[in-house]
C-alpha positions as CSV (number, residue, x, y, z in Angstrom):
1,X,-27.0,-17.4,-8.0
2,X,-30.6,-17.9,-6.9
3,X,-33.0,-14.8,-7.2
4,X,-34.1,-15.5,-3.6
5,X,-30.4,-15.2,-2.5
6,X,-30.5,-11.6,-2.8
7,X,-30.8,-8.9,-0.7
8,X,-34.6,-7.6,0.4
9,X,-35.8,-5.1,-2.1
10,X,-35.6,-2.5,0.6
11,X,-31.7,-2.8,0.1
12,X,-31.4,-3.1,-2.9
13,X,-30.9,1.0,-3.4
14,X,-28.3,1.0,-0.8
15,X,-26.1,-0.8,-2.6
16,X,-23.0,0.6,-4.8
17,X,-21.3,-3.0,-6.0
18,X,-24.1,-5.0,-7.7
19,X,-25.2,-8.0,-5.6
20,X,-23.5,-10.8,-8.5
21,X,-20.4,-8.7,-8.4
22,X,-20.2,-8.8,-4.6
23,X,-21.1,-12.6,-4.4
24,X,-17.6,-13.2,-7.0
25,X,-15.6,-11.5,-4.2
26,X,-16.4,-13.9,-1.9
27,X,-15.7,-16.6,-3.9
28,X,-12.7,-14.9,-5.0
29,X,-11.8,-14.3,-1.5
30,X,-12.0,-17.3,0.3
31,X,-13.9,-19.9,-1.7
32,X,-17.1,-17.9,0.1
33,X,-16.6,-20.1,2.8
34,X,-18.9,-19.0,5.7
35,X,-16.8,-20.5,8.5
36,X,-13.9,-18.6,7.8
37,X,-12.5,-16.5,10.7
38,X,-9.3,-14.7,10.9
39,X,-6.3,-15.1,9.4
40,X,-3.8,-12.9,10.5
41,X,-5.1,-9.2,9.7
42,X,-7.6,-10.3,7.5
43,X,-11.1,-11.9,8.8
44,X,-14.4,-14.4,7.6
45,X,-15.5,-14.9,3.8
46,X,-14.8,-10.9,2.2
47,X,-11.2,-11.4,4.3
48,X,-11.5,-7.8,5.4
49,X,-8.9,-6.1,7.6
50,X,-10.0,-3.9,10.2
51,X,-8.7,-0.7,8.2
52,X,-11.7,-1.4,5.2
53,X,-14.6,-2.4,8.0
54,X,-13.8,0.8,9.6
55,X,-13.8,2.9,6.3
56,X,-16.9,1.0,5.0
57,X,-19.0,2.3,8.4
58,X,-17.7,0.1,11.0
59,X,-21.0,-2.0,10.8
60,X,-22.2,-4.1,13.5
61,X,-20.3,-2.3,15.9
62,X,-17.5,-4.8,16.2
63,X,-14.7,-5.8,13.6
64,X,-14.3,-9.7,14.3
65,X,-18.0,-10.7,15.0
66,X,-19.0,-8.2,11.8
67,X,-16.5,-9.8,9.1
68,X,-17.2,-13.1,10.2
69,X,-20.5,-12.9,9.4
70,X,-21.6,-12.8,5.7
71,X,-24.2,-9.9,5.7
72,X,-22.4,-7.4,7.5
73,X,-19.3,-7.7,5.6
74,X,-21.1,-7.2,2.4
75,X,-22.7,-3.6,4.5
76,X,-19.1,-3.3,4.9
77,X,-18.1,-3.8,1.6
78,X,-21.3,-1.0,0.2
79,X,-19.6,1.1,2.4
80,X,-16.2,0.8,1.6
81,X,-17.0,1.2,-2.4
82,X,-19.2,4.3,-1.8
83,X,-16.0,5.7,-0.5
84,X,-13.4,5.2,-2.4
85,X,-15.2,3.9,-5.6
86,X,-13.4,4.8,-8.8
87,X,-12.1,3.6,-12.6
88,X,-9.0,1.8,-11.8
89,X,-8.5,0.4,-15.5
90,X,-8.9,3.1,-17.2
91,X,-12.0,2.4,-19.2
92,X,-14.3,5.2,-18.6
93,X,-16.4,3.4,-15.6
94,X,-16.5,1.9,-13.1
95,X,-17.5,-2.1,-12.9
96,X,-16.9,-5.0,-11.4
97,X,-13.1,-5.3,-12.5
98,X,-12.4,-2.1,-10.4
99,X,-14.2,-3.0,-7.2
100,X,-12.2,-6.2,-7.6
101,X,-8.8,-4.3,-7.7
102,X,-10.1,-2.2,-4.9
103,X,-10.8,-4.7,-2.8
104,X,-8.1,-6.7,-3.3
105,X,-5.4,-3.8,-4.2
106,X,-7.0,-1.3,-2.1
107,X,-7.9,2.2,-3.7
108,X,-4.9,3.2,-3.9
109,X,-2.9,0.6,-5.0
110,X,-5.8,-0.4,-7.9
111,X,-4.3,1.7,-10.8
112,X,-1.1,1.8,-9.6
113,X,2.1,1.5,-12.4
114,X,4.4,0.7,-9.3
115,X,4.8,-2.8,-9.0
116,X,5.4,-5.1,-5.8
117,X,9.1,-6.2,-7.2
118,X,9.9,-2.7,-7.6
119,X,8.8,-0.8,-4.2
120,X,9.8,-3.9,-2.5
121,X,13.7,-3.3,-3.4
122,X,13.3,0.8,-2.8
123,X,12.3,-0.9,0.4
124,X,15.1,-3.2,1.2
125,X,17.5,-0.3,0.0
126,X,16.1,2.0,2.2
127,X,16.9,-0.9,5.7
128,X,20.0,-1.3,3.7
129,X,21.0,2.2,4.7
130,X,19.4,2.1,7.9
131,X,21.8,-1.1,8.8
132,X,24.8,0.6,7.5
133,X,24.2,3.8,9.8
134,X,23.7,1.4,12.7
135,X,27.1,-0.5,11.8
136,X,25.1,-3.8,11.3
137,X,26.1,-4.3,7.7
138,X,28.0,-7.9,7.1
139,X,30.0,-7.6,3.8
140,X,29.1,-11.1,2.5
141,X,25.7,-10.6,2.4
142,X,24.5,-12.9,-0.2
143,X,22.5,-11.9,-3.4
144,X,19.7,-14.1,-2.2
145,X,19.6,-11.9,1.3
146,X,19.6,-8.6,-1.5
147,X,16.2,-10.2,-3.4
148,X,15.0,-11.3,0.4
149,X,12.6,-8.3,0.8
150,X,10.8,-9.7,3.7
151,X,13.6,-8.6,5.6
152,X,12.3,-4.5,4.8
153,X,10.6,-4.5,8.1
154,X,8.8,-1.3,9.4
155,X,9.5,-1.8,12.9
156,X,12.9,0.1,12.7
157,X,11.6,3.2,14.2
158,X,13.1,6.5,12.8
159,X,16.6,8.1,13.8
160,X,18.3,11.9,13.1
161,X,20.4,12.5,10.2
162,X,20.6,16.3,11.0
163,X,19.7,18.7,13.5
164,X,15.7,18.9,13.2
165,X,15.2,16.3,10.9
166,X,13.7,12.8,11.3
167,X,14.0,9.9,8.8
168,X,11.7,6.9,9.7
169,X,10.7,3.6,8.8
170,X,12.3,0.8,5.8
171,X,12.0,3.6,3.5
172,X,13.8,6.1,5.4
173,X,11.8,9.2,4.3
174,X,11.5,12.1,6.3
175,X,8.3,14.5,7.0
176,X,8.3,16.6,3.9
177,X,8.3,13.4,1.8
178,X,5.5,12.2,3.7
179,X,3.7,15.7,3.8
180,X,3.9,15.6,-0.6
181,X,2.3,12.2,-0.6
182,X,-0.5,13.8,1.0
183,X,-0.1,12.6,4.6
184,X,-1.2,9.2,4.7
185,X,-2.8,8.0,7.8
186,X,-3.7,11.1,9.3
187,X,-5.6,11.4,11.9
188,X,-7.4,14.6,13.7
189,X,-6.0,13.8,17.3
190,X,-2.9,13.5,16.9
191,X,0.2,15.9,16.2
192,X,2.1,16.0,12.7
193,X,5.1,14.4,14.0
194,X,3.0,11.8,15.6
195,X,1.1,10.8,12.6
196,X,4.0,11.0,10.6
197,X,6.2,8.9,13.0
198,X,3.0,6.2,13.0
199,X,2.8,5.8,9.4
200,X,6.3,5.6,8.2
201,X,6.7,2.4,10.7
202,X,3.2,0.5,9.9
203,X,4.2,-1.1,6.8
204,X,1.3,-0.6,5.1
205,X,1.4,2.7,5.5
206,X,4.7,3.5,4.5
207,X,3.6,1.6,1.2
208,X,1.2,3.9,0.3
209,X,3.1,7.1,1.5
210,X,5.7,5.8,-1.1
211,X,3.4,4.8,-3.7
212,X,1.4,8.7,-3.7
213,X,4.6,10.5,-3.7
214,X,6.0,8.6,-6.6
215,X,2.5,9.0,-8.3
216,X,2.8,12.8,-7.8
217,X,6.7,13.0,-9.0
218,X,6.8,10.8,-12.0
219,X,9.5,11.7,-13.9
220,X,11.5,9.7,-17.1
221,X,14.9,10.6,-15.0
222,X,17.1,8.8,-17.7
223,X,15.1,9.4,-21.0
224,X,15.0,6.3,-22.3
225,X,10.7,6.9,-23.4
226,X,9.3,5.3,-20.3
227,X,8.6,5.9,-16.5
228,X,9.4,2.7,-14.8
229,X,11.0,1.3,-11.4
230,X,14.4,2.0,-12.3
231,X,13.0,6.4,-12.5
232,X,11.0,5.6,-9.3
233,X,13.8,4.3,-7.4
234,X,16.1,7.5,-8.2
235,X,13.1,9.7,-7.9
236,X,12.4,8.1,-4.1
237,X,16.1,8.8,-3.2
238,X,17.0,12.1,-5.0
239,X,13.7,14.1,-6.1
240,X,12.6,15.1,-9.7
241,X,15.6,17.3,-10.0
242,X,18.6,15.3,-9.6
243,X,17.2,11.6,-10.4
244,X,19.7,12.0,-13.5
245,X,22.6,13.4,-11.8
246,X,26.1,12.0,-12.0
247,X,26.2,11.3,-7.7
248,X,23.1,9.2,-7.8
249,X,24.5,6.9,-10.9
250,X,27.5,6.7,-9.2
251,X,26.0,5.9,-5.6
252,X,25.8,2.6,-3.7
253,X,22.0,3.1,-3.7
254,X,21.8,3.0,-7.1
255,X,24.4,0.3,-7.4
256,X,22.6,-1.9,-4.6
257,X,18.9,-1.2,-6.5
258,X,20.3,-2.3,-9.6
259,X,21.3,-5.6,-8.2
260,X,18.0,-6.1,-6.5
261,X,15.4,-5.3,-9.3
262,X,18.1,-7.3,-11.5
263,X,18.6,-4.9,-14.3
């Protein structure tokens, strides 16, 4: 990188990622390739979704024209770290290697022990039960429609299983679980049940809800020394308490999960 790449000296203490670091997540991203517009959610050389240019300042006033354009997706990206900046690894600070993780993982997904493979089939377990309260089960489904977790789609909207009580979205959690993981996606102007309701069916959301509450329940349910997807899964369904207990070894869930993370 050329010295006279960088940013004016007068920006130089605005920034949180050091400028080399930020130039290797462009290349990282998309080559750096300044013509880059939008692809799907995610927009120009940082490929920024809307969600991190709005929590790095919303800069330049306007998400495509801003993440399209170099500069203001690197204000974007300052922003973004000065937020939610933090030691993902483990090592006692914070470098390069965590803004990376951030920005590609997000900050809460960066030091996360629960891998893709493993919330992905809580996931398809969760729609399972959604389709078999709906009657849409088909018996023969196939193992490879079991491992196909695209299907675990958060437009499924939420239904009653009791008087009161709402479950929503491919996870089928209700409003408590939601409330433990800290209420993801809240926002001031609207109501609890809204909020709820919104994140449980925006995929990404629900990901995260999921994610927080198993970070704040983690439990080694069958004692074998470690805390790993198969705890998590029983942990999502059945709580700290019971994760153990004889009804959950001996449910479908825990049948159907078994098949799908291929224990």
């Amino acid at each position: 990188i050329h010295p006279n790449d960088r940013l004016p000296d007068e920006n130089r203490g605005l920034e949180v990622v050091p400028y080399d670091c930020v130039q290797c997540l462009c290349h990282a991203s998309s080559k750096c390739n300044l013509n880059k517009g939008c692809d799907g959610a995610y927009c120009g050389p940082y490929l920024l979704s809307w969600g991190y240019w709005a929590d790095g300042g919303q800069p330049g006033e306007e998400y495509a024209s801003c993440t399209k354009q170099k500069e203001c997706s690197e204000k974007a990206i300052q922003g973004y770290m000065s937020k939610w900046k933090k030691d993902c690894n483990g090592d006692g600070k914070i470098d390069c290697i965590d803004y990376a993780l951030i920005h590609k993982l997000g900050p809460h997904g960066c030091d996360d022990v629960i891998n893709n493979e493993c919330l992905e089939c809580i996931c398809y377990v969760g729609l399972f039960f959604y389709l078999s309260y709906k009657n849409l089960i088909q018996k023969n489904w196939s193992q490879t429609f079991i491992k196909a977790s695209s299907k675990c789609r958060a437009s499924i909207g939420c239904r009653s299983d009791e008087p009161g009580r709402s479950i929503c979205g491919p996870y089928q959690v209700d409003w408590e679980y939601w409330a433990e993981a800290g209420k993801p996606g809240n926002r001031g102007d609207l109501s609890n049940l809204e909020n709820f309701q919104m994140c449980l069916n925006n995929r990404e959301c629900a990901d995260q809800t999921v994610r927080e509450y198993l970070k704040r329940h983690r439990k080694d349910c069958n004692e074998d020394g470690t805390i790993d997807c198969n705890d998590f899964a029983a942990i999502h369904v059945s709580g700290t308490g019971q994760c153990n207990a004889q009804w959950y070894l001996d449910s479908k869930y825990y049948s159907d999960f078994r098949e799908c993370y291929d224990f």
